[in-house]
C-alpha positions as semicolon CSV with decimal commas, in nm:
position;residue;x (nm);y (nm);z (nm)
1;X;1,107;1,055;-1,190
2;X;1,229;0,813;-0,936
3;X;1,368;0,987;-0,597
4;X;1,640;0,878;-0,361
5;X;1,346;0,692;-0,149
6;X;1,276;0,474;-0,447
7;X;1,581;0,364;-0,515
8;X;1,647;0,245;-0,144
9;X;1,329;0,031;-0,144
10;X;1,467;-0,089;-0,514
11;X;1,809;-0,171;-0,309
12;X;1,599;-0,363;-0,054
13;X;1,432;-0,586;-0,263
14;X;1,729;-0,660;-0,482
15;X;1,708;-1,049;-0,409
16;X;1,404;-1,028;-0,332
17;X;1,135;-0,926;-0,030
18;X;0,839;-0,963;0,168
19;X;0,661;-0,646;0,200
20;X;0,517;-0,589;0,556
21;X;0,534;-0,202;0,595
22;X;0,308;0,033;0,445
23;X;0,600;0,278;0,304
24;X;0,798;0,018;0,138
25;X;0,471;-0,108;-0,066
26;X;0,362;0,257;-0,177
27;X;0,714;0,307;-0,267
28;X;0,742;0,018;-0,454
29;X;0,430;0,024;-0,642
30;X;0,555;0,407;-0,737
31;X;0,782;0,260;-0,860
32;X;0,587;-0,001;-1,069
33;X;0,413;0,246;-1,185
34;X;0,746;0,474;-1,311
35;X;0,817;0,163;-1,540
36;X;0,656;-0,205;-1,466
37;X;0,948;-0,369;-1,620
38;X;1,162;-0,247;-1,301
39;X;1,044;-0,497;-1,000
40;X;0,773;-0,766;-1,015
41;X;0,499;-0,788;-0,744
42;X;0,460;-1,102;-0,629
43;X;0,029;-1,163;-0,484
44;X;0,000;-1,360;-0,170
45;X;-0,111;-1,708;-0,312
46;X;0,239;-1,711;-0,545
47;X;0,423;-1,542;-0,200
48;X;0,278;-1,828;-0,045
49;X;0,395;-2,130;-0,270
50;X;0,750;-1,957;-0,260
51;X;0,801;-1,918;0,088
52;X;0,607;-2,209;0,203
53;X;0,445;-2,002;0,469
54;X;0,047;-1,979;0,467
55;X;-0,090;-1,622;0,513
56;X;-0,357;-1,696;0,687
57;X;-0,419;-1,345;0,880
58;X;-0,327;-1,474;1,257
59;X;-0,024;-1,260;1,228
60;X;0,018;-0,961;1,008
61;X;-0,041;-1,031;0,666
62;X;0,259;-0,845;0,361
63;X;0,108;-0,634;0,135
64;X;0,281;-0,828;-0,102
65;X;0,609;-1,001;-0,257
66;X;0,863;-0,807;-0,424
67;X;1,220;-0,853;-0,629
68;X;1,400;-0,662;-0,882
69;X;1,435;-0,711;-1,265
70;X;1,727;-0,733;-1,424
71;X;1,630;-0,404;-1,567
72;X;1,550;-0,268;-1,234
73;X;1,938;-0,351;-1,119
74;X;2,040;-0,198;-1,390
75;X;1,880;0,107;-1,299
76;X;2,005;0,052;-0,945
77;X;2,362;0,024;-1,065
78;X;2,311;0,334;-1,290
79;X;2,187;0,532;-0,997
80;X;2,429;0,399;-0,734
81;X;2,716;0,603;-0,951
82;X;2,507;0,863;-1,003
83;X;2,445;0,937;-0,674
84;X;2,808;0,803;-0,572
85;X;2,764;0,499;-0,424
């Protein structure tokens, strides 16, 4: 069952994300792992040709790319007047 937690990391990556912190990628592979069809993880290489930025680890490399589905914002929407948002 997703938590409060997991939906705010869902809200965060609603347009989509670079994941940098170490909470926000457990959470959203939790998440993943709830139901797959709810965000898609985005590896490094295909983070890469999006962004235009290399990862080349001078600087702090993201654990990964993230954005939600359109099943994952219906989910968000769902839980938003659930939890009365």
């Amino acid at each position: 069952m997703l938590k409060q937690e997991h939906y705010e990391v869902m809200k965060a990556v609603k347009d989509g994300a670079t994941i940098y912190g170490y909470v926000d990628a457990k959470r959203l592979r939790e998440v993943q792992k709830f139901d797959s069809e709810l965000i898609e993880i985005i590896g490094l290489k295909d983070l890469e040709e999006i962004t235009g930025e290399e990862y080349n680890g001078a600087e702090q490399l993201p654990y990964f790319g993230a954005i939600l589905t359109g099943k994952g914002k219906e989910v968000l929407n769902n839980s938003n007047s659930e939890f009365g948002q």
